[in-house]
PDB file of N, H, CA, C and O in Angstrom:
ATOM      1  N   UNK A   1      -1.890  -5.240 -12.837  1.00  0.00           N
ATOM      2  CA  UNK A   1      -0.868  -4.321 -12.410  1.00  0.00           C
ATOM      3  C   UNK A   1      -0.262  -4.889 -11.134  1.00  0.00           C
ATOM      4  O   UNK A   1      -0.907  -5.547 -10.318  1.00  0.00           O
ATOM      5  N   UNK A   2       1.025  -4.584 -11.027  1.00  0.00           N
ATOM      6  H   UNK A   2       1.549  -4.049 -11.690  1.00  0.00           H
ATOM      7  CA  UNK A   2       1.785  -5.067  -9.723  1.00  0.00           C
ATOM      8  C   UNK A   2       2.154  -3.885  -9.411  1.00  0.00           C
ATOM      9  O   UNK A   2       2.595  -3.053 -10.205  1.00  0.00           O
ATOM     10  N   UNK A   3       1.913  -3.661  -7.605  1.00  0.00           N
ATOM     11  H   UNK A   3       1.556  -4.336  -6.959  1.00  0.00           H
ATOM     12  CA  UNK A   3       2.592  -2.573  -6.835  1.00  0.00           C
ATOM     13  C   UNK A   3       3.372  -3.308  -5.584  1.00  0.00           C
ATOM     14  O   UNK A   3       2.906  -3.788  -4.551  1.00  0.00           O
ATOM     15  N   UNK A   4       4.892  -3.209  -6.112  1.00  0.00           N
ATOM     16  H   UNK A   4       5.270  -2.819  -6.952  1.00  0.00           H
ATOM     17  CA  UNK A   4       5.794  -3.745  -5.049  1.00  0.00           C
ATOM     18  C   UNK A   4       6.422  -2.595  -4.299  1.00  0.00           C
ATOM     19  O   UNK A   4       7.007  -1.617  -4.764  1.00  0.00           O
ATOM     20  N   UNK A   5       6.141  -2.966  -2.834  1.00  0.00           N
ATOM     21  H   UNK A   5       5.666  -3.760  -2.456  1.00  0.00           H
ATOM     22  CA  UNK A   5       7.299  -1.555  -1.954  1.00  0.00           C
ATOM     23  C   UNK A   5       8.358  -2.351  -1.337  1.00  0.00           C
ATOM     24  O   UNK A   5       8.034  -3.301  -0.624  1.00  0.00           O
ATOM     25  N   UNK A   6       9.150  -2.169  -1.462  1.00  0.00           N
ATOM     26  H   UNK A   6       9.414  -1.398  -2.041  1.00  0.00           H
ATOM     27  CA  UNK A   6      10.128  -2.352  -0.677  1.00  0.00           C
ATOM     28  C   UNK A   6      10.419  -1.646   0.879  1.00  0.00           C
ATOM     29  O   UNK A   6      10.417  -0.422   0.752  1.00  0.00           O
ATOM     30  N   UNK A   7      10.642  -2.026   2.155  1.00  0.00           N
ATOM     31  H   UNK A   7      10.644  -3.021   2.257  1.00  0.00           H
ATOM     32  CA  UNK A   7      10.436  -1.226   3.329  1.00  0.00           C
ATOM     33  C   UNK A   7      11.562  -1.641   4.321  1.00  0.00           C
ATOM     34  O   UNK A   7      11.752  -2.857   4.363  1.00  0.00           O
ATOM     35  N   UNK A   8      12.315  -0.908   5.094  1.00  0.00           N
ATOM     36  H   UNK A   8      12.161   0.079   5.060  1.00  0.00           H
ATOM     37  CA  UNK A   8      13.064  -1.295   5.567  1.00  0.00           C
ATOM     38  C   UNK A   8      11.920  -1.250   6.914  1.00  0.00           C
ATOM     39  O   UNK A   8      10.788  -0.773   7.000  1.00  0.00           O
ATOM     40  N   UNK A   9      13.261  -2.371   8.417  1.00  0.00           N
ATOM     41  H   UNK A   9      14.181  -2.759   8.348  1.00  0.00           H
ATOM     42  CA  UNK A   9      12.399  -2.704   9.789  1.00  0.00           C
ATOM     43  C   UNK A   9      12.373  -0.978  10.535  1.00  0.00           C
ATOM     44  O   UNK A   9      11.846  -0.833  11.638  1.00  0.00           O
ATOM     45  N   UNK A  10      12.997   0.245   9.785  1.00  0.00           N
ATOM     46  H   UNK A  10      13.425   0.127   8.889  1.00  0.00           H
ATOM     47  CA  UNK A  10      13.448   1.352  10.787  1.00  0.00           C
ATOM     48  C   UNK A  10      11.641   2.254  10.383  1.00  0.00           C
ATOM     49  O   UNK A  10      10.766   2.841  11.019  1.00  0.00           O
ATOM     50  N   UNK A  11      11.968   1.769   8.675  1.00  0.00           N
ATOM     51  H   UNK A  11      12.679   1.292   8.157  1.00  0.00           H
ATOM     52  CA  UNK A  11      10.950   2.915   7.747  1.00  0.00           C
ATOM     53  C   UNK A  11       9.193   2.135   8.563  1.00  0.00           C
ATOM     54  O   UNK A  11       8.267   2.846   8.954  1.00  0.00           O
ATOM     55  N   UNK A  12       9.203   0.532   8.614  1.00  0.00           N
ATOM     56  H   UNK A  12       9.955  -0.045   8.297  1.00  0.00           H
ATOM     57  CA  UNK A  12       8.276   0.135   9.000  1.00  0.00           C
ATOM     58  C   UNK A  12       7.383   0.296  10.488  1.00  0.00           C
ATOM     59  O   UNK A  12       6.173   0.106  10.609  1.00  0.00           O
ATOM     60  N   UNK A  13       8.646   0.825  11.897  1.00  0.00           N
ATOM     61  H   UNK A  13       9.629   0.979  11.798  1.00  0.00           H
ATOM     62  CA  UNK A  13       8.697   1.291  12.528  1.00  0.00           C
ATOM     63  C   UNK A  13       8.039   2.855  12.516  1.00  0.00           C
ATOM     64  O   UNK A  13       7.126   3.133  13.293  1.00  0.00           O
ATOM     65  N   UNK A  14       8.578   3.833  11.579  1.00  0.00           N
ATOM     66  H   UNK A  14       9.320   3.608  10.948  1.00  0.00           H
ATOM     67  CA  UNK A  14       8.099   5.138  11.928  1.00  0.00           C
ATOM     68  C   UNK A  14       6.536   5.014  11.393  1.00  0.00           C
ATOM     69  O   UNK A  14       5.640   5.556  12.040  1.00  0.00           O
ATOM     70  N   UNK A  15       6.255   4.284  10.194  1.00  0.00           N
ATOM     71  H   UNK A  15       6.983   3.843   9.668  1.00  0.00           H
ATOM     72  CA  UNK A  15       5.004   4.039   9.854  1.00  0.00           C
ATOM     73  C   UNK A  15       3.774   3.581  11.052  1.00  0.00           C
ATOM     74  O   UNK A  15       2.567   3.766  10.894  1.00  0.00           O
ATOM     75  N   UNK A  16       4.492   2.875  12.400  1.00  0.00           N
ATOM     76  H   UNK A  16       5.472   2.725  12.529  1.00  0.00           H
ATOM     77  CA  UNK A  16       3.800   2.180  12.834  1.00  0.00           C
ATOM     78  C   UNK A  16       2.849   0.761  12.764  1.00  0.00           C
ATOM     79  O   UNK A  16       1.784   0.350  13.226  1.00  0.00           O
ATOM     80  N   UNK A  17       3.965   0.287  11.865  1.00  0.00           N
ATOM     81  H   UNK A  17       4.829   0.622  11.490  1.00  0.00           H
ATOM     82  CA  UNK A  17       3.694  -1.193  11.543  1.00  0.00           C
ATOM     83  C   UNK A  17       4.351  -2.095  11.650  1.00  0.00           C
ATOM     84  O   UNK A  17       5.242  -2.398  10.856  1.00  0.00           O
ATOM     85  N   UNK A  18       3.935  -2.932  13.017  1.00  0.00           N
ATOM     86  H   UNK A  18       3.212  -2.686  13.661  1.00  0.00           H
ATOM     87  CA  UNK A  18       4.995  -4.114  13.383  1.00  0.00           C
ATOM     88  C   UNK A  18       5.526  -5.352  11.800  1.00  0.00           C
ATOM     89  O   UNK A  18       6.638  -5.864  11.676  1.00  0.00           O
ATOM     90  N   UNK A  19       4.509  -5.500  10.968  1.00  0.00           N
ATOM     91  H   UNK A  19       3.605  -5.084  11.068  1.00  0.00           H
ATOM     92  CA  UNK A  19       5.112  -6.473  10.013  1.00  0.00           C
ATOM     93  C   UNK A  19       4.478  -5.593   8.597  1.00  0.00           C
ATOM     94  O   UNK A  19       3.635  -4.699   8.518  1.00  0.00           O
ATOM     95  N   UNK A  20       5.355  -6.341   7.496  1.00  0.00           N
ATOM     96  H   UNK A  20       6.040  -7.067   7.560  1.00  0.00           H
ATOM     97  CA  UNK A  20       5.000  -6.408   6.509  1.00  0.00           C
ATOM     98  C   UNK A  20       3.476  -6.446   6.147  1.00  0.00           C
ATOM     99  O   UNK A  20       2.962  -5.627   5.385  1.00  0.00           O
ATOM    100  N   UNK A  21       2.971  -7.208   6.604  1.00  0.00           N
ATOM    101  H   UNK A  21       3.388  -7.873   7.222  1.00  0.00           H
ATOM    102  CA  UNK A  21       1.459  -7.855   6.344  1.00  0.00           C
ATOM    103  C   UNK A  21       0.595  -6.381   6.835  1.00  0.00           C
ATOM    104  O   UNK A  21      -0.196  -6.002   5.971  1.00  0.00           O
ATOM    105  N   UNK A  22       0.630  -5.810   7.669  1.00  0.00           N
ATOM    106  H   UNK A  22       1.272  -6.118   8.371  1.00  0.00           H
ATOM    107  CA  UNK A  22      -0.067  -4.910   8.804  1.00  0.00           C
ATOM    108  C   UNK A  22       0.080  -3.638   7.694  1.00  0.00           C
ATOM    109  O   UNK A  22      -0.970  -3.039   7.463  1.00  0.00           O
ATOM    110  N   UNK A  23       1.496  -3.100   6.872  1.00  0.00           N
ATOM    111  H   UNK A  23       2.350  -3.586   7.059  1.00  0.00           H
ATOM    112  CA  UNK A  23       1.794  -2.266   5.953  1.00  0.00           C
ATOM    113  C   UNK A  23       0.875  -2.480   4.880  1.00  0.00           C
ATOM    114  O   UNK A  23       0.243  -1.491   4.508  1.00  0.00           O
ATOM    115  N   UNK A  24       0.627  -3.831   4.173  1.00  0.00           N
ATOM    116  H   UNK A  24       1.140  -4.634   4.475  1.00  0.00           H
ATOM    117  CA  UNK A  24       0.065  -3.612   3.287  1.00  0.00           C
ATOM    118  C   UNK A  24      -1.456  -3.739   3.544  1.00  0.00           C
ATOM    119  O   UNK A  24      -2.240  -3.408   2.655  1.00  0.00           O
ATOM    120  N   UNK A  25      -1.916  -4.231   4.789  1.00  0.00           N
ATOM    121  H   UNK A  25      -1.279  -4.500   5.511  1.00  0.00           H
ATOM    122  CA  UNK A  25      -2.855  -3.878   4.607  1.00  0.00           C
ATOM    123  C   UNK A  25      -3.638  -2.403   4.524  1.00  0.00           C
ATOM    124  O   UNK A  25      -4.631  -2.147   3.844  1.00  0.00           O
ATOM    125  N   UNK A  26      -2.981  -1.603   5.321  1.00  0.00           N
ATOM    126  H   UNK A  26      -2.174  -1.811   5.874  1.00  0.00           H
ATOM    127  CA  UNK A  26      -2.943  -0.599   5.446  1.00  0.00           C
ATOM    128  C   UNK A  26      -3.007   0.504   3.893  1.00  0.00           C
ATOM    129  O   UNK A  26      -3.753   1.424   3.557  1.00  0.00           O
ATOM    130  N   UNK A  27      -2.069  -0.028   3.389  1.00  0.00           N
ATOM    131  H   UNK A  27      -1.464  -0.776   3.662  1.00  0.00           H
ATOM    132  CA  UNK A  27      -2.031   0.311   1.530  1.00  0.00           C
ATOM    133  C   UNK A  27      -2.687  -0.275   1.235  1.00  0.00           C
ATOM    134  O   UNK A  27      -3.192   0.426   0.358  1.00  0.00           O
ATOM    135  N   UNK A  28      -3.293  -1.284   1.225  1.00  0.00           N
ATOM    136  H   UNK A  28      -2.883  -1.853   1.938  1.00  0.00           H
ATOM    137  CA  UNK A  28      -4.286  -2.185   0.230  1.00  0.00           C
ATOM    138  C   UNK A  28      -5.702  -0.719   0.474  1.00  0.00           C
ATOM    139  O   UNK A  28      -6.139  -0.031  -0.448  1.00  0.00           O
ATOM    140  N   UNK A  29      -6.001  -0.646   1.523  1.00  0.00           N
ATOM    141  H   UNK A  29      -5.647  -1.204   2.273  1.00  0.00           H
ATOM    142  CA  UNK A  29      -7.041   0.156   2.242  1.00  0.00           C
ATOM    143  C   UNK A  29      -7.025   1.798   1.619  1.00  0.00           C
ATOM    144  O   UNK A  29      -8.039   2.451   1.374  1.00  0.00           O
ATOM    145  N   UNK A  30      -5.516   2.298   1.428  1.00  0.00           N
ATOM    146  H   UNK A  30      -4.692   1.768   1.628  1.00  0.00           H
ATOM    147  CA  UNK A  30      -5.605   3.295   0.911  1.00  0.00           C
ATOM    148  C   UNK A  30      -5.451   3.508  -0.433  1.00  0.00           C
ATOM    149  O   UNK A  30      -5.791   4.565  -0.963  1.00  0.00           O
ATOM    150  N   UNK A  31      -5.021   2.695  -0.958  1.00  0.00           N
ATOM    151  H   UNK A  31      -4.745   1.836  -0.528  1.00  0.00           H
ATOM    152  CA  UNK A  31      -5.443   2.797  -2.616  1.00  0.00           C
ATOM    153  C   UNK A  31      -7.028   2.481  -2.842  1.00  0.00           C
ATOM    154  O   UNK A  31      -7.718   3.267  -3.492  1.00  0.00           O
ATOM    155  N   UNK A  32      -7.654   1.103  -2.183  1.00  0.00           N
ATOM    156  H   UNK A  32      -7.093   0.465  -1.655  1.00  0.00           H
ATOM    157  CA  UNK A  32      -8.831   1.275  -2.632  1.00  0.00           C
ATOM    158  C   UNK A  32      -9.908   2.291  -2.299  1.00  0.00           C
ATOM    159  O   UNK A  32     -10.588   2.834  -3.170  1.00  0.00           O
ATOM    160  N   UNK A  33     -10.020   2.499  -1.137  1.00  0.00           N
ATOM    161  H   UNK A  33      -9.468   2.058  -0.430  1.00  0.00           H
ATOM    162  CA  UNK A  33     -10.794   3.943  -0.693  1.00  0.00           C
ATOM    163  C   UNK A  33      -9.890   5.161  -0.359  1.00  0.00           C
ATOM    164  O   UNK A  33     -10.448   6.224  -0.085  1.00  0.00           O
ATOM    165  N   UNK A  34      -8.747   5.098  -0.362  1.00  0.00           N
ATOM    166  H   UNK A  34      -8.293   4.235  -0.585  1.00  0.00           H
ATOM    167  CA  UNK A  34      -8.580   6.768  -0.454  1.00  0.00           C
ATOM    168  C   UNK A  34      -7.684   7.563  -1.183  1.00  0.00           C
ATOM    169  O   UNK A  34      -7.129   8.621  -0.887  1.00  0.00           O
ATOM    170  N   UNK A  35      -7.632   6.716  -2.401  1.00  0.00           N
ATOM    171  H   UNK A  35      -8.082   5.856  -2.641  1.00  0.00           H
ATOM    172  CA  UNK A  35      -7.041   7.776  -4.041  1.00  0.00           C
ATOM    173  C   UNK A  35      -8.432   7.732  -4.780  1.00  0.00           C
ATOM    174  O   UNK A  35      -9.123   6.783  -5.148  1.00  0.00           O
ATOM    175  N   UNK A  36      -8.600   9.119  -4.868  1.00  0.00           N
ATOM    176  H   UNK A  36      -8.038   9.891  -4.568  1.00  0.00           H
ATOM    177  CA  UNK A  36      -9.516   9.789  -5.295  1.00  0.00           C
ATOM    178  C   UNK A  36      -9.187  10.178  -6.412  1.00  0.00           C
ATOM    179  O   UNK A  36      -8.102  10.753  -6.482  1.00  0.00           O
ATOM    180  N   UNK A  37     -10.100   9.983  -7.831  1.00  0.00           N
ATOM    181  H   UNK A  37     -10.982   9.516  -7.774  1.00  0.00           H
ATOM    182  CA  UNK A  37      -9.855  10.556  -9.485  1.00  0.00           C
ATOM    183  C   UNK A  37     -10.697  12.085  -8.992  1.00  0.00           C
ATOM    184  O   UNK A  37     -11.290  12.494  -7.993  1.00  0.00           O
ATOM    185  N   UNK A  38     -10.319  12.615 -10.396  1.00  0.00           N
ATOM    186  H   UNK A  38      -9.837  12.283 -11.208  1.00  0.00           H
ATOM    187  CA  UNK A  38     -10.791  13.981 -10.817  1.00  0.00           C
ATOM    188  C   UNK A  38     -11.968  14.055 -10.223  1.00  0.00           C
ATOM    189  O   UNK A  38     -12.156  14.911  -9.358  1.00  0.00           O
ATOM    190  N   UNK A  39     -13.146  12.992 -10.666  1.00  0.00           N
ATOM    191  H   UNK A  39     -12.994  12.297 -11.369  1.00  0.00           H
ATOM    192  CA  UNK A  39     -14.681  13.045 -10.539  1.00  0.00           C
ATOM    193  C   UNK A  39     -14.505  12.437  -9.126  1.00  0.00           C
ATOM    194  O   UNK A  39     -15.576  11.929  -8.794  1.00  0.00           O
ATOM    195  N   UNK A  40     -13.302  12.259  -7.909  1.00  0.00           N
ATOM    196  H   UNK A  40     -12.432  12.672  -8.178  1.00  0.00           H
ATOM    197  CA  UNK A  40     -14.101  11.900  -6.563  1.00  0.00           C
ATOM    198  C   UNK A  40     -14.403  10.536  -6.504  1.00  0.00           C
ATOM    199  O   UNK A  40     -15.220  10.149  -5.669  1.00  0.00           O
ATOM    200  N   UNK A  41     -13.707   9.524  -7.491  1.00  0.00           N
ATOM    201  H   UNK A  41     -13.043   9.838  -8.169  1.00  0.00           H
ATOM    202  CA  UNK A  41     -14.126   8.118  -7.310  1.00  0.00           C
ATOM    203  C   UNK A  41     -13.024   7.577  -6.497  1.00  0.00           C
ATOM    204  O   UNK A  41     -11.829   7.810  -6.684  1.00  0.00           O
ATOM    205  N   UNK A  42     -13.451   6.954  -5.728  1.00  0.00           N
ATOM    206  H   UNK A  42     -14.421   6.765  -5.577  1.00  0.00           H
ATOM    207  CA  UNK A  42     -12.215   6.329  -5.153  1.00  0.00           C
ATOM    208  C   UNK A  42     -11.689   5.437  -5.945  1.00  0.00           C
ATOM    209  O   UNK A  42     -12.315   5.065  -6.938  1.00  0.00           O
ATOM    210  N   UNK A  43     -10.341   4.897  -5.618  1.00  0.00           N
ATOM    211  H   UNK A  43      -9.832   5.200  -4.812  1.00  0.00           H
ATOM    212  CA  UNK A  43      -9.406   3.936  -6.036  1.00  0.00           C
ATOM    213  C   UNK A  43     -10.116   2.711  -6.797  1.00  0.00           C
ATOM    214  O   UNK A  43     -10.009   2.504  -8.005  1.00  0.00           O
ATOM    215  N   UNK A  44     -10.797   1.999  -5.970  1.00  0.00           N
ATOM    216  H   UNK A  44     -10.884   2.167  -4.988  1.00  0.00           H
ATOM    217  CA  UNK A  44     -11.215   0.872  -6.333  1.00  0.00           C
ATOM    218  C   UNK A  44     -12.529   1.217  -6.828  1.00  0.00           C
ATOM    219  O   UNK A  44     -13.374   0.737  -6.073  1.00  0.00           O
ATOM    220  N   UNK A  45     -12.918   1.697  -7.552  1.00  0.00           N
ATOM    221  H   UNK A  45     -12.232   2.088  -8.166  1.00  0.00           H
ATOM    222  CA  UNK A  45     -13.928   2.681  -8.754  1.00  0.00           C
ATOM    223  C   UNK A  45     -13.478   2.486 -10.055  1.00  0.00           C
ATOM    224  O   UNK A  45     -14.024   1.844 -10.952  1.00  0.00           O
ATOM    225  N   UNK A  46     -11.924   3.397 -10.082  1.00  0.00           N
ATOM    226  H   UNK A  46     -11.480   3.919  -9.354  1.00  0.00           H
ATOM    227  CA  UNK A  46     -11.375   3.332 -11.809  1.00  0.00           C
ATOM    228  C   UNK A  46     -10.555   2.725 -11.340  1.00  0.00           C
ATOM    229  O   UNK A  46     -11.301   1.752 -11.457  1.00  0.00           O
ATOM    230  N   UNK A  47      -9.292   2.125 -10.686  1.00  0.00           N
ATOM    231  H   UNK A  47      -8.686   2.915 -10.592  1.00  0.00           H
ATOM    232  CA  UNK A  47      -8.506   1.182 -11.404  1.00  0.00           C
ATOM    233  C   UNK A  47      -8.201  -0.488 -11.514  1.00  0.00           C
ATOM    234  O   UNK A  47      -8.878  -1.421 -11.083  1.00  0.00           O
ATOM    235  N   UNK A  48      -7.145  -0.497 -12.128  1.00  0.00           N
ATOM    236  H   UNK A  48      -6.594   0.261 -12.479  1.00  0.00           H
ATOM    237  CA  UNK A  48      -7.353  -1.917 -12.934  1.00  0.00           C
ATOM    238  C   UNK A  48      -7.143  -2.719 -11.409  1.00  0.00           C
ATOM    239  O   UNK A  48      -6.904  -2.180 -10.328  1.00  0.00           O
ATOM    240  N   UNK A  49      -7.329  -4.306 -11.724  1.00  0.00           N
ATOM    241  H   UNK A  49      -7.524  -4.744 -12.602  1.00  0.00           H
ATOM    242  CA  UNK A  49      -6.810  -5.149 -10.464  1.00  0.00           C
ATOM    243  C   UNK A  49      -5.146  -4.844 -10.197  1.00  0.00           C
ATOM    244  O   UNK A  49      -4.384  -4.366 -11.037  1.00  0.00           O
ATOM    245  N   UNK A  50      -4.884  -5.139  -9.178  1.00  0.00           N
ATOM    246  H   UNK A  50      -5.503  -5.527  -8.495  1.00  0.00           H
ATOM    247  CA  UNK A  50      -3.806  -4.952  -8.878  1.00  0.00           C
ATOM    248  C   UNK A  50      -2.964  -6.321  -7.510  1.00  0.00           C
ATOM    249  O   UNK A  50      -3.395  -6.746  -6.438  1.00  0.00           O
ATOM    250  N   UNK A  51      -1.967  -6.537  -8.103  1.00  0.00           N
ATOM    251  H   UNK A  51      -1.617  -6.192  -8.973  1.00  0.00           H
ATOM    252  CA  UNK A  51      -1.417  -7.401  -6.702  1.00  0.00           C
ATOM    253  C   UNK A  51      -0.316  -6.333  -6.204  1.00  0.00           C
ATOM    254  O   UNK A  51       0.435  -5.610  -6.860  1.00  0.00           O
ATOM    255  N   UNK A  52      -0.474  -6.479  -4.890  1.00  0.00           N
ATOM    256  H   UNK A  52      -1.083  -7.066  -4.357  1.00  0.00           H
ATOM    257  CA  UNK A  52       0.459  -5.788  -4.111  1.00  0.00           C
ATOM    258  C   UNK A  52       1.373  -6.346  -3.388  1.00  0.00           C
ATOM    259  O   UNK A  52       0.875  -6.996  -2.469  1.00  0.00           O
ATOM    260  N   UNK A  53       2.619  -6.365  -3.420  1.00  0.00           N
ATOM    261  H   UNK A  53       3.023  -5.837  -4.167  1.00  0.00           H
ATOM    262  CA  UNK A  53       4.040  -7.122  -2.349  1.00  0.00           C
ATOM    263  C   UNK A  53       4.576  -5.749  -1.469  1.00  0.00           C
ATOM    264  O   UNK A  53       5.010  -4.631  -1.747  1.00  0.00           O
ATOM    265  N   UNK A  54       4.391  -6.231  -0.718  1.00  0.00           N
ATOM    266  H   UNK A  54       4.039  -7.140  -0.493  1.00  0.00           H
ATOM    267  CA  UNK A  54       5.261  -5.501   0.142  1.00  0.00           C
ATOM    268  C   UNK A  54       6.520  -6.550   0.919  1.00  0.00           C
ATOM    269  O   UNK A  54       6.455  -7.650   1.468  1.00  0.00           O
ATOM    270  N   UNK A  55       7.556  -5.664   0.668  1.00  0.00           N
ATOM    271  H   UNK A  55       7.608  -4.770   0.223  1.00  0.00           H
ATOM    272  CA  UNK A  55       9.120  -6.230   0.808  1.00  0.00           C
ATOM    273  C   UNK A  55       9.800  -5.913   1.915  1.00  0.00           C
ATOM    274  O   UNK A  55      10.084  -4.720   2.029  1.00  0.00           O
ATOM    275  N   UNK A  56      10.273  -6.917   3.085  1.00  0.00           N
ATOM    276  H   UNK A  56      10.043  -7.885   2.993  1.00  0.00           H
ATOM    277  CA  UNK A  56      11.339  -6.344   3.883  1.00  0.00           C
ATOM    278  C   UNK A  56      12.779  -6.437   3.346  1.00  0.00           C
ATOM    279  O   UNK A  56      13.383  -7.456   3.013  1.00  0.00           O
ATOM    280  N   UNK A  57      13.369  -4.657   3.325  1.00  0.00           N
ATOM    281  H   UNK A  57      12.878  -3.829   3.596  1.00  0.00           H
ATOM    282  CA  UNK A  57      14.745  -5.172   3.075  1.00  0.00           C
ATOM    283  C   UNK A  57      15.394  -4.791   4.079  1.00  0.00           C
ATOM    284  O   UNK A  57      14.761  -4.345   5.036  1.00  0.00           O
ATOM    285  N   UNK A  58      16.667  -4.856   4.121  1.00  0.00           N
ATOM    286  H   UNK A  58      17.181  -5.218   3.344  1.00  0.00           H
ATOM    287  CA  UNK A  58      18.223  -4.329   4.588  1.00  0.00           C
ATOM    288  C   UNK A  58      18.304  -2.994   4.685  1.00  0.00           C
ATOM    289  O   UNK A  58      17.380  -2.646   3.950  1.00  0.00           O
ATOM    290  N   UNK A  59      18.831  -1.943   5.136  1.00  0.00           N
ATOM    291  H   UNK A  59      19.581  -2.226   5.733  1.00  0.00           H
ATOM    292  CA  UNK A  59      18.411  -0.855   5.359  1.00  0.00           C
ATOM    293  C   UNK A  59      18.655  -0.024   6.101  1.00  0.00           C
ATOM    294  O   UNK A  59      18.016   1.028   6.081  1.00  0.00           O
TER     295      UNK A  59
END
């Protein structure tokens, strides 16, 4: 599975993340421990592998 975000420098700002890299780690972290299924498993429990891009655009 691929999860691409696209982020502008204003949206990356209110997030509190000087770069790209710092965003996804941040998402990498919350998909694997903190999306929770029905039964309470975290992320990286039930789902498939995944690559993640995170994108600076224009904005």
């Amino acid at each position: 599975m691929k999860i691409k975000v696209e982020v502008t420098s204003d949206e990356l700002a209110e997030m509190y993340c000087d770069t790209t890299k710092e965003l996804e780690e941040q998402l990498r972290d919350q998909i694997d421990n903190g999306v929770a299924s029905n039964e309470g498993e975290a992320g990286v429990d039930w789902m498939v592998g995944y690559d993640l891009e995170v994108v600076l655009v224009n904005g």
